[in-house]
Phi, psi and omega in degrees: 000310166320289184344292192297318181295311168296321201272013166265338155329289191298329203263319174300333207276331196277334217261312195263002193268296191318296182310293178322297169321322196288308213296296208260014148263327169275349182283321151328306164345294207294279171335322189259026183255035171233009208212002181265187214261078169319337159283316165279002165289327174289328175310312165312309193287297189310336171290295193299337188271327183296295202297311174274344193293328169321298212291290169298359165281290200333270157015280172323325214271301178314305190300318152332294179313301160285359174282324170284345174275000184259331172288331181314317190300297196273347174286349186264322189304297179234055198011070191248065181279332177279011187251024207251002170262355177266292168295348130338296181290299144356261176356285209260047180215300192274352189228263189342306167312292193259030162253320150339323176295311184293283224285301174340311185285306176316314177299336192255297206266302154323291173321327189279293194281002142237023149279308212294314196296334193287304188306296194316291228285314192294014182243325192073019163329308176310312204268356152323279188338295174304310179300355176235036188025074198218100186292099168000317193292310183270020189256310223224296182251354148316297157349284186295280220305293187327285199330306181312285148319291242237355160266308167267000161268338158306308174295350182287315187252000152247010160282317174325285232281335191268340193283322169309299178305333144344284201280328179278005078018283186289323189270348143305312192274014171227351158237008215004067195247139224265164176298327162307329198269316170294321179291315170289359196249352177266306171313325146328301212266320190285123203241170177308325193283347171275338165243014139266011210237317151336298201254005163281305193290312174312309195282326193297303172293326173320301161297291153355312171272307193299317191283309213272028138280294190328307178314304191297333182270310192294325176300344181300116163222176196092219187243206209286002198261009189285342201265295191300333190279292192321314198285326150309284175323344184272275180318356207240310186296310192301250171056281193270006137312295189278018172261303195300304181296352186279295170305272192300345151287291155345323190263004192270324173276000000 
């Protein structure tokens, strides 16, 4: 019963130490985002935008498409054919959208940029950098963190743009319902508060992936298996980050 009592302990105590390291790396972040290294954030948006953008169309594209086979469901029940551009749009503004971008993104982009971080520390790139009195953050992961935010509310609202067209696409060719009649029932029904509450959500999960892949690359100690373990915890960590902001963002709009 100690036994047990201790590692429930130990895993709460490992649980608010994590949260706190995450706390007080981003409020640094936040501090070096006047101070970072401007060539490489653009270098950085071109990696990041080359690499996800295929991945975040499809995707975006697939996902329109099933929201309309799921509305499909309730318009043949009661015939709410003027209402699938609202729900639709709804769907992919207010849920759907950018937490599909974030897991997409992360998974690609997240991942990445906490292996990379994970090699330089397990390398001692990181602690160079400091012996020659060069702070890391705003030289080496500002850099990444901005690109990441500022990459992922583009894709989020060019995800929008595709996933909607998508679902008015699909939903001609499976319900036959004309484009007019969808664009207008989305522009009807759908308010400002649904694309701010969208492009809320986009900075917000933005953030969220840039600091805890950074923590997961910089906390990487050992060998090569450490790179690969950073680049899991990051993705596993953004995840139930962005469920948990999902929830408490939501009620907000």
């Amino acid at each position: 019963m100690t036994s047990i009592l201790y590692r429930i302990g130990r895993g709460i105590f490992n649980i608010f130490r994590a949260l706190g390291a995450w706390a007080l790396l981003t409020l640094r972040l936040l501090r070096c985002a006047f101070t970072l290294e401007r060539t490489d954030l653009v270098r950085r948006l071109f990696a990041f935008g080359s690499e996800s953008f295929p991945l975040v169309a499809v995707t975006a594209l697939l996902v329109g498409a099933i929201l309309v086979l799921q509305a499909k469901l309730f318009v043949g029940r009661f015939g709410a054919q003027t209402l699938v551009g609202w729900m639709i749009g709804y769907g992919v503004l207010r849920q759907v959208g950018p937490v599909f971008v974030a897991l997409v993104f992360s998974g690609r982009c997240g991942s990445r940029n906490a292996a990379e971080l994970a090699s330089m520390t397990t390398r001692e790139q990181i602690a160079g950098l400091v012996a020659v009195g060069v702070d890391p953050l705003p030289a080496v992961v500002a850099p990444r963190a901005a690109a990441m935010v500022i990459a992922l509310i583009a894709f989020t609202a060019i995800g929008d743009a595709v996933a909607l067209g998508g679902g008015a696409i699909a939903a001609r060719l499976l319900m036959g319902i004309d484009f007019d009649v969808f664009w207008r029932s989305l522009i009807t029904a759908c308010k400002i508060g649904d694309l701010a509450s969208n492009l809320t959500k986009a900075l917000v999960f933005g953030g969220a992936a840039a600091t805890l892949s950074a923590q997961a690359g910089l906390a990487a100690h050992g060998g090569a298996a450490a790179v690969g373990e950073a680049a899991t915890r990051s993705v596993v960590r953004s995840a139930l980050a962005f469920v948990a902001l999902d929830l408490l963002l939501s009620p907000l709009y």
